[in-house]
Jmol script that loads the backbone (N, CA, C; Angstrom):
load data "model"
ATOM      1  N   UNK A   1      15.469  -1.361   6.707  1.00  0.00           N
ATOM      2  CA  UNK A   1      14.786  -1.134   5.450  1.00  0.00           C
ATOM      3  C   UNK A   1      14.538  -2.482   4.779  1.00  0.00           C
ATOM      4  N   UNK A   2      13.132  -2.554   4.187  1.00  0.00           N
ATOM      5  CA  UNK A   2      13.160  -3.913   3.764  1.00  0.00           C
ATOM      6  C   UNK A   2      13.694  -4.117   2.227  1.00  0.00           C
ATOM      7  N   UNK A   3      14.215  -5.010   1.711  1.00  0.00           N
ATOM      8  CA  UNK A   3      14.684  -5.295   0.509  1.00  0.00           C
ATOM      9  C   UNK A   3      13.605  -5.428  -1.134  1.00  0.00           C
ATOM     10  N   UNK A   4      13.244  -6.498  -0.231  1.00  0.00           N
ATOM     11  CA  UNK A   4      11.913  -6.842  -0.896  1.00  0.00           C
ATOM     12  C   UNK A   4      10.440  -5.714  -0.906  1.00  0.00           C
ATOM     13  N   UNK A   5      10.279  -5.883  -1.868  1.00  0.00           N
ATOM     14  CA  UNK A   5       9.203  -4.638  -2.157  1.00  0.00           C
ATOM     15  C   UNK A   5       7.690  -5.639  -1.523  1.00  0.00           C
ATOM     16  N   UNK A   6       7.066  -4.921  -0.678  1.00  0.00           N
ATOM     17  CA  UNK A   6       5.548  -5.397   0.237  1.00  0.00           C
ATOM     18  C   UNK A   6       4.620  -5.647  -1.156  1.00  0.00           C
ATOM     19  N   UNK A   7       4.232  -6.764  -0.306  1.00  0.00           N
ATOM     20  CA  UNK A   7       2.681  -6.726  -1.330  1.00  0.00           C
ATOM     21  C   UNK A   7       1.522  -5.985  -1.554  1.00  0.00           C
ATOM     22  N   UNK A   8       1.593  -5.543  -2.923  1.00  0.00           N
ATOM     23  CA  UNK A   8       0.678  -4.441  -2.837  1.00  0.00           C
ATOM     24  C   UNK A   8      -0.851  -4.999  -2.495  1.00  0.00           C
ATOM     25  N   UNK A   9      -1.396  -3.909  -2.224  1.00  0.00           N
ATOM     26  CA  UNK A   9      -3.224  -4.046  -1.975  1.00  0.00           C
ATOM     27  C   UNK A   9      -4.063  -4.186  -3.318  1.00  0.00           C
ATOM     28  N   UNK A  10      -3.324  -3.890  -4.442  1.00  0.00           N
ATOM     29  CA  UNK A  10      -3.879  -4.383  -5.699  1.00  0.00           C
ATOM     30  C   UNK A  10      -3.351  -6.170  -5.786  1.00  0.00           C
ATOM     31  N   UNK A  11      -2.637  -6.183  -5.531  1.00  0.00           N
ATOM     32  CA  UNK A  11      -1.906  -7.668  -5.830  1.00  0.00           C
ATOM     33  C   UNK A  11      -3.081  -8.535  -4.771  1.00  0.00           C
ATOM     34  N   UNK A  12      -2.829  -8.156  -3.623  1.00  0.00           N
ATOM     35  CA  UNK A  12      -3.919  -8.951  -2.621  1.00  0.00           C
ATOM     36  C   UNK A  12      -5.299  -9.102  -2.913  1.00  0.00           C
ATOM     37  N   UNK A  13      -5.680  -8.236  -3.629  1.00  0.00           N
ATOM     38  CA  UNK A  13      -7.074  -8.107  -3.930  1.00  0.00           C
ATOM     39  C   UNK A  13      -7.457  -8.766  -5.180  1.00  0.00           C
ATOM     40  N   UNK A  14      -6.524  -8.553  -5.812  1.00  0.00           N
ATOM     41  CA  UNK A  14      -6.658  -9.778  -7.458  1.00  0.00           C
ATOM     42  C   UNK A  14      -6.470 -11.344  -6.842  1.00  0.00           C
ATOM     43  N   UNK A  15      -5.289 -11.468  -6.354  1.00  0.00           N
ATOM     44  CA  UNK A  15      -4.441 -12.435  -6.115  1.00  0.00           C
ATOM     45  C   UNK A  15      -5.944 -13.824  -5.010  1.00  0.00           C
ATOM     46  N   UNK A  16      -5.870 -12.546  -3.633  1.00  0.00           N
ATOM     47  CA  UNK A  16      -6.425 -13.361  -2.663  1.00  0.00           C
ATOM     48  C   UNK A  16      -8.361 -13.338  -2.402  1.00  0.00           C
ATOM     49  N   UNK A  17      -8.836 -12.405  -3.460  1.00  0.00           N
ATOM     50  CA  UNK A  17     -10.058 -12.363  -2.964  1.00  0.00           C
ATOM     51  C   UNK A  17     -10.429 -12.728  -4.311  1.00  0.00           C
ATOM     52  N   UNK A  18     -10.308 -11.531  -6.041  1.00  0.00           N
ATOM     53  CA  UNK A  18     -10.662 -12.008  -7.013  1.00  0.00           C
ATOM     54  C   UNK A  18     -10.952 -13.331  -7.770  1.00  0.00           C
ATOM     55  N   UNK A  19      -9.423 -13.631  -7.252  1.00  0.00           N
ATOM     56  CA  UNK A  19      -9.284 -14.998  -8.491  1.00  0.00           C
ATOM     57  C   UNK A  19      -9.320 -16.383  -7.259  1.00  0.00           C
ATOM     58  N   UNK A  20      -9.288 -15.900  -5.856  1.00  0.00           N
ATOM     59  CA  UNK A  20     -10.325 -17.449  -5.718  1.00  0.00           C
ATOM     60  C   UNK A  20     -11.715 -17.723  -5.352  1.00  0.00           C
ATOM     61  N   UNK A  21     -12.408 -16.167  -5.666  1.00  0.00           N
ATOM     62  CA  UNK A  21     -13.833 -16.113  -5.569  1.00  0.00           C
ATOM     63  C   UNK A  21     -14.372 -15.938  -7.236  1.00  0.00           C
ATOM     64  N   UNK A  22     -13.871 -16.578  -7.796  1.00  0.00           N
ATOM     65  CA  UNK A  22     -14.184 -15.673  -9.162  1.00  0.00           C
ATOM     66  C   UNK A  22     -14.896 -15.096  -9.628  1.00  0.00           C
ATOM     67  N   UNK A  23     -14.643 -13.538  -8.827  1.00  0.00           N
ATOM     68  CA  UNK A  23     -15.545 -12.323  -8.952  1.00  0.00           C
ATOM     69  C   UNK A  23     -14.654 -12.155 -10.644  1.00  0.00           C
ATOM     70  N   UNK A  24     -15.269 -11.036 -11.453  1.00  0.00           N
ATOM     71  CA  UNK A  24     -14.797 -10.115 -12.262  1.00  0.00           C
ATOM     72  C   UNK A  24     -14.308  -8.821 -11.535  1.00  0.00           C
ATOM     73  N   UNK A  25     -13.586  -7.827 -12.047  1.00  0.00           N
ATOM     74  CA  UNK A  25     -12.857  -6.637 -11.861  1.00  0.00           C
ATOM     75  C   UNK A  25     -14.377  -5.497 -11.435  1.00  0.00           C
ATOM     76  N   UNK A  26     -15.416  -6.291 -12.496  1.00  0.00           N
ATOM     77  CA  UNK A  26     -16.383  -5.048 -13.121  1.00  0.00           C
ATOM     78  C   UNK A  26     -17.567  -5.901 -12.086  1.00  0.00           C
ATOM     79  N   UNK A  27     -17.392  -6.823 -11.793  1.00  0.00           N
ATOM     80  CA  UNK A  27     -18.737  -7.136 -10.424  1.00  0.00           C
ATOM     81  C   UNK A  27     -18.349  -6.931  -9.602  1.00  0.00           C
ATOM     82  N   UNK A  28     -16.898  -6.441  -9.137  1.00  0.00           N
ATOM     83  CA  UNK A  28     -16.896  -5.694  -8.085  1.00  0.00           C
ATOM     84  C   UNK A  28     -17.019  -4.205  -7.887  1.00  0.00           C
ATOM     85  N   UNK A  29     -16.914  -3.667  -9.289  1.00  0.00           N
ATOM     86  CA  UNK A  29     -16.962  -2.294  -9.282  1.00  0.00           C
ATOM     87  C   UNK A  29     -18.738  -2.119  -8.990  1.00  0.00           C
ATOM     88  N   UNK A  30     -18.671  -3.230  -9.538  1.00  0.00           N
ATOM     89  CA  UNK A  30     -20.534  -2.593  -9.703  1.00  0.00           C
ATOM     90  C   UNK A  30     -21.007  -2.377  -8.439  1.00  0.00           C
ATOM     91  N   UNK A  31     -20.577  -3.552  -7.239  1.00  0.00           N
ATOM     92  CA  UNK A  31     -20.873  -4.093  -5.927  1.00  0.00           C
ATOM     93  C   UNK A  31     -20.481  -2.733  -5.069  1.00  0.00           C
ATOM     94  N   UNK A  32     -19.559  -2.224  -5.406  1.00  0.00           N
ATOM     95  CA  UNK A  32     -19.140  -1.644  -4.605  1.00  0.00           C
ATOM     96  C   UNK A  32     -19.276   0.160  -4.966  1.00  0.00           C
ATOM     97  N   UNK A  33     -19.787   0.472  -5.991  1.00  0.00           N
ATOM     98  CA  UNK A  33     -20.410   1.678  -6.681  1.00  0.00           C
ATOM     99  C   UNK A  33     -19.077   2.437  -7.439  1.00  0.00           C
ATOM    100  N   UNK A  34     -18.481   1.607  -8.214  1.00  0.00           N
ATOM    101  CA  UNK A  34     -16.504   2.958  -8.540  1.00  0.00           C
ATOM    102  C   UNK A  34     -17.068   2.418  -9.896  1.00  0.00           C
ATOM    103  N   UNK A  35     -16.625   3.029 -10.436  1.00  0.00           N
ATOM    104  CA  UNK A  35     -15.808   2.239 -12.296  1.00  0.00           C
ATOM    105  C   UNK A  35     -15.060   1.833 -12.312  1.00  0.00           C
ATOM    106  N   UNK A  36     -15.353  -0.196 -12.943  1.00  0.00           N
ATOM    107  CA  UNK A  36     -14.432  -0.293 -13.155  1.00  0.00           C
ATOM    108  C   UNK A  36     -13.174  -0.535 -13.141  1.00  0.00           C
ATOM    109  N   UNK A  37     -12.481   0.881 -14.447  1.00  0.00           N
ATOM    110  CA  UNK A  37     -11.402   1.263 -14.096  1.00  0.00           C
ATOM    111  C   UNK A  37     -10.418   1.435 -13.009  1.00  0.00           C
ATOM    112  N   UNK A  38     -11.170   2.161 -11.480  1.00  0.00           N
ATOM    113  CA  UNK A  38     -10.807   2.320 -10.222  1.00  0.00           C
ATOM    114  C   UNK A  38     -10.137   1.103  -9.868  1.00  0.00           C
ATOM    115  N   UNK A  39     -10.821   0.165 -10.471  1.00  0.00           N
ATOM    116  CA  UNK A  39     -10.169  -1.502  -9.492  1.00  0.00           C
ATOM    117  C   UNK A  39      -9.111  -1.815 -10.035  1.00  0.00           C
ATOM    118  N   UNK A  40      -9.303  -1.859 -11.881  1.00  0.00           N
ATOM    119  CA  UNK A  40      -8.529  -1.996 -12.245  1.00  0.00           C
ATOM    120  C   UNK A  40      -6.656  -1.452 -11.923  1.00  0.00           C
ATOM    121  N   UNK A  41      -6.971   0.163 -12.279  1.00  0.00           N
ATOM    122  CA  UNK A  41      -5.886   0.583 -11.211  1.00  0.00           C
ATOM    123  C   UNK A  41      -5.050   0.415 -10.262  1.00  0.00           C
ATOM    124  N   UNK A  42      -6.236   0.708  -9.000  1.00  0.00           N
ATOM    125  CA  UNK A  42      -5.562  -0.373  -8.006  1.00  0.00           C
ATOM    126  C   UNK A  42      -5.078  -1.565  -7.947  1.00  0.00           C
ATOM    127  N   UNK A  43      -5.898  -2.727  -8.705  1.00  0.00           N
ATOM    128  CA  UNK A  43      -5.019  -3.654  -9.048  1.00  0.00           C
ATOM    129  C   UNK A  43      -3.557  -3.603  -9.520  1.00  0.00           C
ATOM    130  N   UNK A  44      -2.983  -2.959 -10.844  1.00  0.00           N
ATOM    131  CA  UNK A  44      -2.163  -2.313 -11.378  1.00  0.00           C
ATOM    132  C   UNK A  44      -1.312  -1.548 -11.137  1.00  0.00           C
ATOM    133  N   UNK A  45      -1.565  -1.309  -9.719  1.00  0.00           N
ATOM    134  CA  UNK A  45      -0.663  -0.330  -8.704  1.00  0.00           C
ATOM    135  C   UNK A  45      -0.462   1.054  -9.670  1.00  0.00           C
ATOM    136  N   UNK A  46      -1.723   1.220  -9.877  1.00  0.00           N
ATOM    137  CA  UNK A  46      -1.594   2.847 -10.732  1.00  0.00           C
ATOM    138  C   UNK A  46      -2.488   4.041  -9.615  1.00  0.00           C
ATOM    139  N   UNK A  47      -3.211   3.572  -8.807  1.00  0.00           N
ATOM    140  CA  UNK A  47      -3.652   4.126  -7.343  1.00  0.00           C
ATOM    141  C   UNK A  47      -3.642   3.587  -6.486  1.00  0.00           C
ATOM    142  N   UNK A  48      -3.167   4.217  -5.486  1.00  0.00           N
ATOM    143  CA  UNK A  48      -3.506   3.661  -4.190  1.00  0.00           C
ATOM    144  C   UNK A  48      -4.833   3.839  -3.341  1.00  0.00           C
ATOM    145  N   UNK A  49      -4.959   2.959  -2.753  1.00  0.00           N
ATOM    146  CA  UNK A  49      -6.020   2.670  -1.924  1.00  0.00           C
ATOM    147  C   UNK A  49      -6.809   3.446  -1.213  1.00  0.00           C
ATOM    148  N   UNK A  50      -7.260   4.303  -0.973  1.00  0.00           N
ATOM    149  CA  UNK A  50      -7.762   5.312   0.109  1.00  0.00           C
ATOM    150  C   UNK A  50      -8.841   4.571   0.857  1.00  0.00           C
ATOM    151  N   UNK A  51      -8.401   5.883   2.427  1.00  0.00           N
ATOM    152  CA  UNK A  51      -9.659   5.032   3.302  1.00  0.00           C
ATOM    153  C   UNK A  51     -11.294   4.879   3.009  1.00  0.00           C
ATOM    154  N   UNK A  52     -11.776   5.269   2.015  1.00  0.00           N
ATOM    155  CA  UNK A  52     -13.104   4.918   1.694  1.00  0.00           C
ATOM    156  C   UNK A  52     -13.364   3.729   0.814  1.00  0.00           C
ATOM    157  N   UNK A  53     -11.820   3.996  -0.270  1.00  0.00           N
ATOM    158  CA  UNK A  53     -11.894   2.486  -1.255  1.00  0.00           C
ATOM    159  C   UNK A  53     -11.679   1.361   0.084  1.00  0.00           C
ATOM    160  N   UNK A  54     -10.806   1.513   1.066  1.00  0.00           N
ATOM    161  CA  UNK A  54     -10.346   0.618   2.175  1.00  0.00           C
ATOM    162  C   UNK A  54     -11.707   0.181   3.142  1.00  0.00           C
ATOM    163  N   UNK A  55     -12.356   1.112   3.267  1.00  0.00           N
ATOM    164  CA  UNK A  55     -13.718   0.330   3.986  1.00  0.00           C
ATOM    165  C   UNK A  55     -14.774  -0.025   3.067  1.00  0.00           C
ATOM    166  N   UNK A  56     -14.911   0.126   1.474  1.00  0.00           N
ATOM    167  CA  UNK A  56     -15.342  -0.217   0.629  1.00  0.00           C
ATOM    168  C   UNK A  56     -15.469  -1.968   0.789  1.00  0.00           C
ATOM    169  N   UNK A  57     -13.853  -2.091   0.672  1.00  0.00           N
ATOM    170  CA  UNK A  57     -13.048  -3.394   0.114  1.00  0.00           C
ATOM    171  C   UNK A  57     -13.118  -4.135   1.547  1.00  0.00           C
ATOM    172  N   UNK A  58     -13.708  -3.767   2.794  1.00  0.00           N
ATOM    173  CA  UNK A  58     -13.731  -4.151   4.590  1.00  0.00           C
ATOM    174  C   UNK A  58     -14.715  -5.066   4.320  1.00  0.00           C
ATOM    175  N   UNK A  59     -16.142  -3.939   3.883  1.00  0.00           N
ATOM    176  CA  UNK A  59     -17.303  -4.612   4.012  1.00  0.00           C
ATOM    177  C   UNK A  59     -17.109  -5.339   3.036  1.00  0.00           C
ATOM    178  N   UNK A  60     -16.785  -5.737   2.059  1.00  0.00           N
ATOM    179  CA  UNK A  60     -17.085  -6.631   0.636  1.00  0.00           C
ATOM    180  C   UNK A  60     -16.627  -7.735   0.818  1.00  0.00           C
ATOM    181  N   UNK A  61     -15.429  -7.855   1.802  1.00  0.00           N
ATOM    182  CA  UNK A  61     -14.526  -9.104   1.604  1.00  0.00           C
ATOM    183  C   UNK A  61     -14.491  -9.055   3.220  1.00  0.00           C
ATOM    184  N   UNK A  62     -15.405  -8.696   4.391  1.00  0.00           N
ATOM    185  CA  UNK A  62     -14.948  -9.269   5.477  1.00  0.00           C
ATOM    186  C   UNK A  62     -13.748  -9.133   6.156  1.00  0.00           C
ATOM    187  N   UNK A  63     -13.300  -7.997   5.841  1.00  0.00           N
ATOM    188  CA  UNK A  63     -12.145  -7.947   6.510  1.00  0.00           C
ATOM    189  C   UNK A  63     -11.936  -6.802   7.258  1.00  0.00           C
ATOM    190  N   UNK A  64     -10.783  -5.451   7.464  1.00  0.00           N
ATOM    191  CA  UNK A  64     -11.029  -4.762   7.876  1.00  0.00           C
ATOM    192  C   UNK A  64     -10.381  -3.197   7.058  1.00  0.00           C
ATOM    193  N   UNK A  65     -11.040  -1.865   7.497  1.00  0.00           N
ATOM    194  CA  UNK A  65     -10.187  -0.806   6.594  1.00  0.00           C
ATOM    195  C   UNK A  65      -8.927  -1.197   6.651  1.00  0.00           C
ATOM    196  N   UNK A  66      -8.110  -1.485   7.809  1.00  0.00           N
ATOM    197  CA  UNK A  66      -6.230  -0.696   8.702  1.00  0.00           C
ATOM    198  C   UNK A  66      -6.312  -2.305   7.283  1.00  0.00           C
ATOM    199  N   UNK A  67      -6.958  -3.169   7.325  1.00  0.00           N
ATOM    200  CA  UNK A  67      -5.826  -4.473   6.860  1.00  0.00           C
ATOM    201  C   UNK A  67      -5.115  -3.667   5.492  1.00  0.00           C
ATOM    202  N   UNK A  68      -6.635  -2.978   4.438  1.00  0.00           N
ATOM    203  CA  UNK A  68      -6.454  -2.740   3.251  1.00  0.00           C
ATOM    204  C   UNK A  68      -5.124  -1.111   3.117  1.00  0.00           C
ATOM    205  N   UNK A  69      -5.641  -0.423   4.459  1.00  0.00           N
ATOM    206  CA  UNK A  69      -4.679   0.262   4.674  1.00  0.00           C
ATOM    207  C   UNK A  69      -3.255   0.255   4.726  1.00  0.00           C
ATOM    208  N   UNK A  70      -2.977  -0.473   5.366  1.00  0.00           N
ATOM    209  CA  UNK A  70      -1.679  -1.327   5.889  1.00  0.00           C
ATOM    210  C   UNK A  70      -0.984  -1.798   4.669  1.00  0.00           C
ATOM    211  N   UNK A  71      -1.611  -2.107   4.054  1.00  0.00           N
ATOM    212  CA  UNK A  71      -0.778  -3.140   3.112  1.00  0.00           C
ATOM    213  C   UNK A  71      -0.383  -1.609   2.037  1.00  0.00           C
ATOM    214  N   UNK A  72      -1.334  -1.014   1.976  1.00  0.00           N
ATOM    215  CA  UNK A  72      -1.123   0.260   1.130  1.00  0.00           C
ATOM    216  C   UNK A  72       0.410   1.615   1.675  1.00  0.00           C
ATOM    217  N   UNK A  73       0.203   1.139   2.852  1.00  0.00           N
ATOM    218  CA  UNK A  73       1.033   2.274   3.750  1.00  0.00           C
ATOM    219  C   UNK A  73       2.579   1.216   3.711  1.00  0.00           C
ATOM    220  N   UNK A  74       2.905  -0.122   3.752  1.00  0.00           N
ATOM    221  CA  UNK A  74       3.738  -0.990   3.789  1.00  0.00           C
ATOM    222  C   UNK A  74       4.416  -0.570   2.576  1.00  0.00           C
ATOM    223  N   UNK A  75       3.773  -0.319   1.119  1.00  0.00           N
ATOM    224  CA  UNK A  75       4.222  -0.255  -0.187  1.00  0.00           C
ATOM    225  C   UNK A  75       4.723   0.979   0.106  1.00  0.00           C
ATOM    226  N   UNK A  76       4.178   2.167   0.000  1.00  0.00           N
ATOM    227  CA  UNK A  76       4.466   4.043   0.293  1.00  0.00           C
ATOM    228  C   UNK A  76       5.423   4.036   0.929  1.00  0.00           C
ATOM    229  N   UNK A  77       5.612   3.446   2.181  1.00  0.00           N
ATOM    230  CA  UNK A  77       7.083   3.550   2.820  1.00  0.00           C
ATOM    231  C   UNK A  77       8.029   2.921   2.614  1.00  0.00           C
ATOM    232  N   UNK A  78       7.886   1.835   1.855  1.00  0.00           N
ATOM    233  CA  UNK A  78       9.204   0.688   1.026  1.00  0.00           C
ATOM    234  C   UNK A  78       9.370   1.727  -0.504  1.00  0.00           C
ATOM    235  N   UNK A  79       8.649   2.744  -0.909  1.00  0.00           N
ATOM    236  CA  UNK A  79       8.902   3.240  -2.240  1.00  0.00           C
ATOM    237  C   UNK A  79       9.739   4.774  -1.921  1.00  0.00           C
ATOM    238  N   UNK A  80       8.939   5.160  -0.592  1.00  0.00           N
ATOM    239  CA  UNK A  80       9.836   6.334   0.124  1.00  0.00           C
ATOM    240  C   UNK A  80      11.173   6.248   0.441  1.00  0.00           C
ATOM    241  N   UNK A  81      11.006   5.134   0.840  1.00  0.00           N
ATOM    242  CA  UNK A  81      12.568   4.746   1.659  1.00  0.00           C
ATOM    243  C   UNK A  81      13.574   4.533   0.605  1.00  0.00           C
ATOM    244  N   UNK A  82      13.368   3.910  -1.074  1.00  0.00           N
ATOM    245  CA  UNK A  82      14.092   3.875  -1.987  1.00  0.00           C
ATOM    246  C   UNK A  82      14.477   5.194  -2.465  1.00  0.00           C
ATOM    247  N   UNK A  83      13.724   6.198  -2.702  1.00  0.00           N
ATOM    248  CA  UNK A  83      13.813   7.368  -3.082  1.00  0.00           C
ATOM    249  C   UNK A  83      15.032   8.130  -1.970  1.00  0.00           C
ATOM    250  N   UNK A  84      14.988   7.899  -0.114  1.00  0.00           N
ATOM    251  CA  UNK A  84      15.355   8.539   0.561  1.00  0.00           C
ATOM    252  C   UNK A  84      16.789   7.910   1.255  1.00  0.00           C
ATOM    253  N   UNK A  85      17.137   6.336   0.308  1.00  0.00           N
ATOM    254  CA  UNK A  85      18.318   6.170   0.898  1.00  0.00           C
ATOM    255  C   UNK A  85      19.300   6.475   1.692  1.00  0.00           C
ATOM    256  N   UNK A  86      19.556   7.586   0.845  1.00  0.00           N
ATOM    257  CA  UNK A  86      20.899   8.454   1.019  1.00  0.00           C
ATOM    258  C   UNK A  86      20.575   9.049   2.479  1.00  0.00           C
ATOM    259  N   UNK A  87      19.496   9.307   2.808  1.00  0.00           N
ATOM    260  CA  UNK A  87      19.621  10.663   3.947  1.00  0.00           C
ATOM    261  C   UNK A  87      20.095  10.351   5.025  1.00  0.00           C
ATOM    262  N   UNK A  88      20.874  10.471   5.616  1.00  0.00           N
ATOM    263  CA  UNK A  88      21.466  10.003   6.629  1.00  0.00           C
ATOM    264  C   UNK A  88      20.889  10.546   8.257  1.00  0.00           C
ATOM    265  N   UNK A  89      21.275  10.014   9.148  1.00  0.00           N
ATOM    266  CA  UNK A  89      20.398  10.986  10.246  1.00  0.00           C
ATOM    267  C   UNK A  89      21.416  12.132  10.876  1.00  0.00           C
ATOM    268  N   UNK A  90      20.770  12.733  11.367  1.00  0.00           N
ATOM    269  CA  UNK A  90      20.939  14.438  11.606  1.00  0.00           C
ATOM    270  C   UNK A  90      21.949  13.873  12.904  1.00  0.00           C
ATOM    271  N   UNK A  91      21.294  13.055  13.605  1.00  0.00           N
ATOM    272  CA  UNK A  91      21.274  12.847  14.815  1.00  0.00           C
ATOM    273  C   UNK A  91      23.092  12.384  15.519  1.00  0.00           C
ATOM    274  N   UNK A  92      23.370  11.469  14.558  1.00  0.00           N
ATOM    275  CA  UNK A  92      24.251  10.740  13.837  1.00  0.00           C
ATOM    276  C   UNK A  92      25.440  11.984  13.737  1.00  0.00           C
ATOM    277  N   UNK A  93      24.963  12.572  12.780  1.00  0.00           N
ATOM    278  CA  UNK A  93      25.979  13.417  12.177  1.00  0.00           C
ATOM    279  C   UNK A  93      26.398  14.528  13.240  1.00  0.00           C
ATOM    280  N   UNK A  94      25.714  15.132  14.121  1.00  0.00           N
ATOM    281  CA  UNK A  94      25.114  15.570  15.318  1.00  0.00           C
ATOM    282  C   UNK A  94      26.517  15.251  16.665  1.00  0.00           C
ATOM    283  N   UNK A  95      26.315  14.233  16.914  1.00  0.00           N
ATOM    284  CA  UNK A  95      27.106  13.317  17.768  1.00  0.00           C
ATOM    285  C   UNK A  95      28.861  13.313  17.443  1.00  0.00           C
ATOM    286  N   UNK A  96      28.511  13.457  16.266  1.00  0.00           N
ATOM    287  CA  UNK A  96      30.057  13.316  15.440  1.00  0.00           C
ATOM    288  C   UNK A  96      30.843  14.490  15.512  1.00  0.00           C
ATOM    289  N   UNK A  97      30.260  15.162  15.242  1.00  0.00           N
ATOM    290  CA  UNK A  97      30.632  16.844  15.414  1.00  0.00           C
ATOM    291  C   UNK A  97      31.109  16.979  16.774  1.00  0.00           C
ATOM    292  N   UNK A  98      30.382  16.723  17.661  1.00  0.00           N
ATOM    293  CA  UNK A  98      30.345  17.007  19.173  1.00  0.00           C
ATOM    294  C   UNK A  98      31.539  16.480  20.140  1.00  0.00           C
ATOM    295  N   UNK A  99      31.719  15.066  19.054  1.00  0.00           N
ATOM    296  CA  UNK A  99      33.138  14.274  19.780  1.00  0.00           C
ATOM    297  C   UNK A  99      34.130  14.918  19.063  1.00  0.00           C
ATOM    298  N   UNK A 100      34.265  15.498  18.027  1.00  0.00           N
ATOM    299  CA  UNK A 100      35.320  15.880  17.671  1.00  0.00           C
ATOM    300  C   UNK A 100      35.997  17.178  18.052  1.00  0.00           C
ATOM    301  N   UNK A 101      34.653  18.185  18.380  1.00  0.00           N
ATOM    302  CA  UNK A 101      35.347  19.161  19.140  1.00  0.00           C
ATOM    303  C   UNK A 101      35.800  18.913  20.598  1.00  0.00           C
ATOM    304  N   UNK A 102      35.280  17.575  21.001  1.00  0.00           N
ATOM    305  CA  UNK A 102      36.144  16.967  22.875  1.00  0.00           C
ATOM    306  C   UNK A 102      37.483  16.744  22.688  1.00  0.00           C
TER     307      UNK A 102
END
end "model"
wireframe off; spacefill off
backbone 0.3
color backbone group
């Protein structure tokens, strides 16, 4: 499990495309047909990414859907995995049982 929380796809997208192309939030919304707001969001880690915003953000910046994906799916499972600590595996527990009745 990783410790450190992944970089989000809002962070990358402000961080590595916005602010050293110095687009605005709202010339990319325009560019890319959303409001806005939408980018903003995502920036803000208040939505996540979906695969249409993800091939949106492919063609605009040259890159690819899985990258914008990826980075989105990296965060979801570092936020899952906090929530799911505790669960231990079945599998585990499984095994344990099994030696103890030998």
């Amino acid at each position: 499990m990783m410790k450190r929380k992944p970089t989000s796809p809002g962070e990358i997208l402000y961080e590595e495309f916005l602010l050293p192309l110095q687009i605005t939030q709202k010339e990319l919304a325009n560019h890319i047909g959303c409001d806005y707001k939408v980018i903003n969001r995502i920036i803000n880690e208040k939505t996540r990414v979906s695969a249409d915003m993800a091939l949106k953000l492919s063609l605009s910046f040259e890159t690819t859907p899985d990258f914008w994906l990826n980075a989105q799916q990296a965060v979801d499972l570092w936020i899952s995995s906090k929530k799911h600590y505790k669960t231990s595996s079945i599998l585990r527990q499984h095994r344990r049982q099994r030696r103890a009745k030998i």
